[in-house]
N, C-alpha and C positions, 0 to 999 in steps of 0.2 A: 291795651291794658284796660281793665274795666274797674271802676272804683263805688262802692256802696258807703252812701254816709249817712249815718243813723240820724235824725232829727225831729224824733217822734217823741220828747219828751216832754215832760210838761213846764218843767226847771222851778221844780216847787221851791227851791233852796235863794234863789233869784229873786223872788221879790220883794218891792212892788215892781223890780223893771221888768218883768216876763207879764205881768198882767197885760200888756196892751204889746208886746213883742214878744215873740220866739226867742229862746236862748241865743240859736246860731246867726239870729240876725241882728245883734246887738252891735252896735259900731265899736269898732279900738281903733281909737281916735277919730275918722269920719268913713272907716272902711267895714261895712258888716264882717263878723266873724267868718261865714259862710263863704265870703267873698273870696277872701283868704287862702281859705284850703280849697277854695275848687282850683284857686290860678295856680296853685301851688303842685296839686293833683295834675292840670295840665300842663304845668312844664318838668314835668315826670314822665309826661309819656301816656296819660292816661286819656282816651280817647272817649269812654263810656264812665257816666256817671247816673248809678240811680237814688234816688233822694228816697227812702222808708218816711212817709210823712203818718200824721194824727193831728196833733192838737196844731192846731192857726196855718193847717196845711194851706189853706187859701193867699198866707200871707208870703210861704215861699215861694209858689207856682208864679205868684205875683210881678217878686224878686227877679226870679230866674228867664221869665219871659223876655224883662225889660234887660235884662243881663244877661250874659253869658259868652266863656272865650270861643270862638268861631270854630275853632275845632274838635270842639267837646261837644256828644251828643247829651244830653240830659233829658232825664225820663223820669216817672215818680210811680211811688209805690205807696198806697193809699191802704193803713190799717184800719178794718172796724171797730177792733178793739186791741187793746195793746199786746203786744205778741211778745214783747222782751229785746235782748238785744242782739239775740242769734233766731227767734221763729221766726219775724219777718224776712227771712231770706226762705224762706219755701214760697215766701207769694211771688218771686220775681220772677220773672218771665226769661226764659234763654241766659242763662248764667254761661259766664266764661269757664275756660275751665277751673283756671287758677284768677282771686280776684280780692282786690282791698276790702276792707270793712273798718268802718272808724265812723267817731263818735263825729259830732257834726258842732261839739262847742270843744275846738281845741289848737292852742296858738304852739306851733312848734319849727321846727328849723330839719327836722329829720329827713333823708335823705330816701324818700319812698322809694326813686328806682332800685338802689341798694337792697334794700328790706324787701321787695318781691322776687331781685336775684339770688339772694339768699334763700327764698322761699325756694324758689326754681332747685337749685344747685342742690337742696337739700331733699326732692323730693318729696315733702312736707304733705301733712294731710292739712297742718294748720298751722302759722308763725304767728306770737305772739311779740311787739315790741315791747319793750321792756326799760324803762328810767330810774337809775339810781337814786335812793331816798339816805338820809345816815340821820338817826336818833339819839341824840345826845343825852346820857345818863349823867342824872346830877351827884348820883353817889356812886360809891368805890363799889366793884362788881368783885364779888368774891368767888370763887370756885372752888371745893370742894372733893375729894378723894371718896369711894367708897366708904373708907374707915374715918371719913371726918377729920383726914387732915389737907393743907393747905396745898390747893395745886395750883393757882393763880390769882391775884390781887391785882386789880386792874382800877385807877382812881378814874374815876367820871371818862368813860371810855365813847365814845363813837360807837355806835352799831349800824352797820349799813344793809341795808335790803332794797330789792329790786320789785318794781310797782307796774301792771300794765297799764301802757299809755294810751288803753282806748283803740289802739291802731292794730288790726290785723292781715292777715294775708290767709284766704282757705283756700280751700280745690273744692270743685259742685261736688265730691263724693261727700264730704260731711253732710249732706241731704240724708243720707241716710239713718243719721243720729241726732235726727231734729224730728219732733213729736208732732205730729201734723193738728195744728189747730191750736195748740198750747203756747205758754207762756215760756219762755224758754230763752235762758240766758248764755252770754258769750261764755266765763266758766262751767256752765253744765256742761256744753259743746267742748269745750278742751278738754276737759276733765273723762269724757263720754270717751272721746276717740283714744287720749289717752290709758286709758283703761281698757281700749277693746285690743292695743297693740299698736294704733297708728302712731307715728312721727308725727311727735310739735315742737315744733323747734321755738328755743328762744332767744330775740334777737336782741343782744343787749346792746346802749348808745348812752353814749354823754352829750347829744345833742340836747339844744334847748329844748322842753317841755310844760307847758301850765295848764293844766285841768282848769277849765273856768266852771266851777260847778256852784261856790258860793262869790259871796261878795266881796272878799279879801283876794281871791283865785283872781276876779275880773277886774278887781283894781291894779293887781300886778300886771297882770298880761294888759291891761293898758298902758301902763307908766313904760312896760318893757316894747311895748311896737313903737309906740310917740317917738320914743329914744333914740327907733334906728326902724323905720317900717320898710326900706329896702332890704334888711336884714331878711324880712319873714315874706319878700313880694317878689319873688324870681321872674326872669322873663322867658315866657314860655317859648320850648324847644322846638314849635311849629308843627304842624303834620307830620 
């Protein structure tokens, strides 16, 4: 199984801690992010890992030399300039056929083997992971009849909706609906194959999830590893 982690951002929303560190190399608690999800990727089954690198690429390559689990190959994908979060997969070299794609700052519990047998089982062009969000409304939500009478009164109701959590599963054919040279994001690419006919499946989960993208996101996802960091540190499944 082959895994692609996005880490080519700049994490303008981060700082001042991303001025002198990379988002994914940020520690929760004394473990970088990065760290995280590769052992996690490797006791999934994932054998192939390529890093999409840009900004402070020098400081992963760094990382990753001095580290890495023993049976994970790791490879890097060097952009000139930012390709988005779906064109950097046209510069990779020998794509599986079916293969992960995820953001490379994200503390989760998610059950990846799962999420690419699902991919499999559903013949999928593309799987999307998907985590539950609910919006709390502070007023009474009224609803309305054509003719403006009363069809529901709802006081401060819940609304819930479903968010991607950065984490995917494609097949190399979405090569085909990637713009060669452009900027080009993970929604174009769903949206693209969706639209042309292809199957996306989407995979929904109540596992744990924290986007760490501002400062509030990275204070949680720290306080929640500290807690219980065996929770998010599995032991990998071996060769």
């Amino acid at each position: 199984m082959m895994a692609i982690i996005l880490a080519g951002g700049l994490g303008t929303r981060l700082k001042p801690f991303t001025v002198t560190i990379p988002k994914p190399l940020l520690p929760l608690g004394n473990v970088p992010i990065l760290e995280v999800v590769v052992q996690q990727l490797s006791a999934a089954g994932v054998k192939r890992i390529v890093l999409t690198l840009g900004h402070m690429a020098p400081f992963f390559t760094a990382f990753l030399d001095s580290w890495a689990p023993e049976n994970v190959k790791i490879e890097y994908c060097i952009e000139k300039s930012p390709l988005g979060t779906a064109g950097s997969l046209a510069l990779i070299q020998d794509l599986e056929d079916d293969f992960i794609v995820m953001n490379g700052d994200i503390l989760t519990t998610l059950d990846f083997g799962d999420l690419f047998s699902v991919h499999m089982e559903k013949n999928a062009w593309g799987t999307i992971a998907l985590s539950r969000r609910d919006v709390n409304i502070d007023y009474g939500v009224v609803e309305s009849t054509e003719d403006n009478l009363l069809k529901s009164y709802i006081e401060k109701p819940s609304m819930p909706y479903y968010v991607s959590m950065g984490i995917n599963v494609l097949t190399r054919r979405c090569l085909e609906y990637i713009p060669a040279g452009q900027k080009f994001d993970m929604p174009q690419l769903m949206s693209a194959m969706k639209d042309a006919g292809r199957s996306v499946v989407c995979y929904k989960t109540d596992c744990y999830w924290q986007d760490i993208g501002r400062f509030d996101d990275y204070q949680q996802a720290s306080e929640d590893f500290d807690k219980a960091p065996e929770r998010f540190m599995p032991q990998s499944k071996g060769a």
